[in-house]
C-alpha positions as CSV (number, residue, x, y, z in Angstrom):
1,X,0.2,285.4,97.7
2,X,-3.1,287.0,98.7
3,X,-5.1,289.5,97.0
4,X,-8.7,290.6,98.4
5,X,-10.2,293.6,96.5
6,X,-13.3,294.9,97.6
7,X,-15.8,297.2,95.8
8,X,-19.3,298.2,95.6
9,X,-19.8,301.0,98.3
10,X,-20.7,304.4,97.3
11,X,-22.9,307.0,98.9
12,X,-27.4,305.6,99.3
13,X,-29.8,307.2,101.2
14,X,-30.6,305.9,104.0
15,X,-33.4,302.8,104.0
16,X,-31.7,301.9,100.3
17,X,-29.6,299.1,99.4
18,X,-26.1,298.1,97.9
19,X,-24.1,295.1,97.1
20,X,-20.6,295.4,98.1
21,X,-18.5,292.4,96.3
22,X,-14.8,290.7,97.5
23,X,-12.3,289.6,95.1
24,X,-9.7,287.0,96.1
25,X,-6.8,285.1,94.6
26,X,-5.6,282.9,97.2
27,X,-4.8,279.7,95.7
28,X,-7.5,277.4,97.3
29,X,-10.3,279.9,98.1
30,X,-13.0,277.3,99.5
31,X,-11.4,276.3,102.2
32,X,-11.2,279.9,104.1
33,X,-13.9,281.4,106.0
34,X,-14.2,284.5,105.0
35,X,-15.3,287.5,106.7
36,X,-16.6,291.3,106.4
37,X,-15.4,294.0,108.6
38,X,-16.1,297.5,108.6
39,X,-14.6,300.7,110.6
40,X,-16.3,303.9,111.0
41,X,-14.3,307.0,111.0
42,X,-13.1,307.3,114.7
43,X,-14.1,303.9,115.8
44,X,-12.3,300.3,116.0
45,X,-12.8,298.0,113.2
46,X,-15.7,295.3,113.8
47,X,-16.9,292.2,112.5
48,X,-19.9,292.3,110.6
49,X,-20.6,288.9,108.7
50,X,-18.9,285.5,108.5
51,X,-19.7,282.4,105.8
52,X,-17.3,279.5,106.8
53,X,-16.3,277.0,104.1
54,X,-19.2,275.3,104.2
55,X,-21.7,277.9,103.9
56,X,-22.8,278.7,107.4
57,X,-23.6,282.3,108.1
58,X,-23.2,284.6,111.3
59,X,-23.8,288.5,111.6
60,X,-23.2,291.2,114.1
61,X,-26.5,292.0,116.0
62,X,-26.2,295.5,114.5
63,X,-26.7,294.2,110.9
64,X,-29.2,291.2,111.4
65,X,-32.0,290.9,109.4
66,X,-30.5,293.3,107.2
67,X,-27.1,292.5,105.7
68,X,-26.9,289.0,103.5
69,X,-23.1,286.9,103.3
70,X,-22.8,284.6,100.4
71,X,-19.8,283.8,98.6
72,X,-19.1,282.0,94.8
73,X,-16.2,279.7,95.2
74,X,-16.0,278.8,91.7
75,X,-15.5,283.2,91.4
76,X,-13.2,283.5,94.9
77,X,-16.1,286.1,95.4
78,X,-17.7,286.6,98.6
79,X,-20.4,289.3,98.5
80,X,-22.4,291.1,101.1
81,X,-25.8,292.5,100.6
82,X,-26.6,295.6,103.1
83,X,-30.4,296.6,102.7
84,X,-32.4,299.2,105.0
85,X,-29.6,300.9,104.8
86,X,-28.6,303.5,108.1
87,X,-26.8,306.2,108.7
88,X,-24.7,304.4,111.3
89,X,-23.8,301.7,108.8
90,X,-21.4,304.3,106.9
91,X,-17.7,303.1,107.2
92,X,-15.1,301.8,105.4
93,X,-15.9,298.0,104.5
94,X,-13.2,295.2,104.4
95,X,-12.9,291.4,103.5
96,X,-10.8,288.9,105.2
97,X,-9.5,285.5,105.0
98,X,-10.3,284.0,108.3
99,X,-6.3,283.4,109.7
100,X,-4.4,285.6,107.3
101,X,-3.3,288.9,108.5
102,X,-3.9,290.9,104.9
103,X,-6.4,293.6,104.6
104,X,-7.3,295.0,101.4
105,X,-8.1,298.9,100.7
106,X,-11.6,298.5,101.7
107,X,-14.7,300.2,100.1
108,X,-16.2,303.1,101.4
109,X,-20.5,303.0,102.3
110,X,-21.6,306.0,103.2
111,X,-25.1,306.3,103.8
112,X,-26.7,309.8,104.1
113,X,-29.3,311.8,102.5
């Protein structure tokens, strides 16, 4: 059964800088890519970072430069680290497991000052 539980957002000005932080409990965790979604109120949900099994990293033009993926698989913790932080990055975040249709509650970045 799988669990992903995301936390971390909360309300920065814009330019600052939070770590937003995935929880999973599928049984083998390494072996998924994982990825971080977000939707904006109003707008489809879209793919923002991806870190594939073995490490490799790919990012939405929108967050380049900006955002960091990495993930512990010892913790079945991926993590995502927004800096220069703007207003259009405010949205409800989400993890994924690359093939399984289960989205967790998300957690909300809101970026305003």
């Amino acid at each position: 059964q799988v669990q992903l539980v995301e936390s971390g957002g909360g309300l920065v000005q814009p330019g600052g800088s939070l770590r937003l932080t995935c929880a999973a409990s599928m049984y083998i965790f390494r072996i998924y890519d994982m990825n971080w979604y977000r939707q904006a109120p109003g707008k489809e949900r879209e793919l923002v970072a991806v870190i594939t099994s073995i490490g490799s990293t790919s990012y939405a033009d929108s967050v380049k430069g900006r955002f960091t993926i990495s993930r512990d698989n010892a913790k079945k913790t991926v993590y995502l680290q927004m800096n220069s932080l703007k207003p259009e990055d405010t949205a409800v975040y989400y993890c994924n497991a690359a093939g399984i249709d289960y989205w967790g509650k998300g957690t909300l970045v809101t970026v305003s000052s």
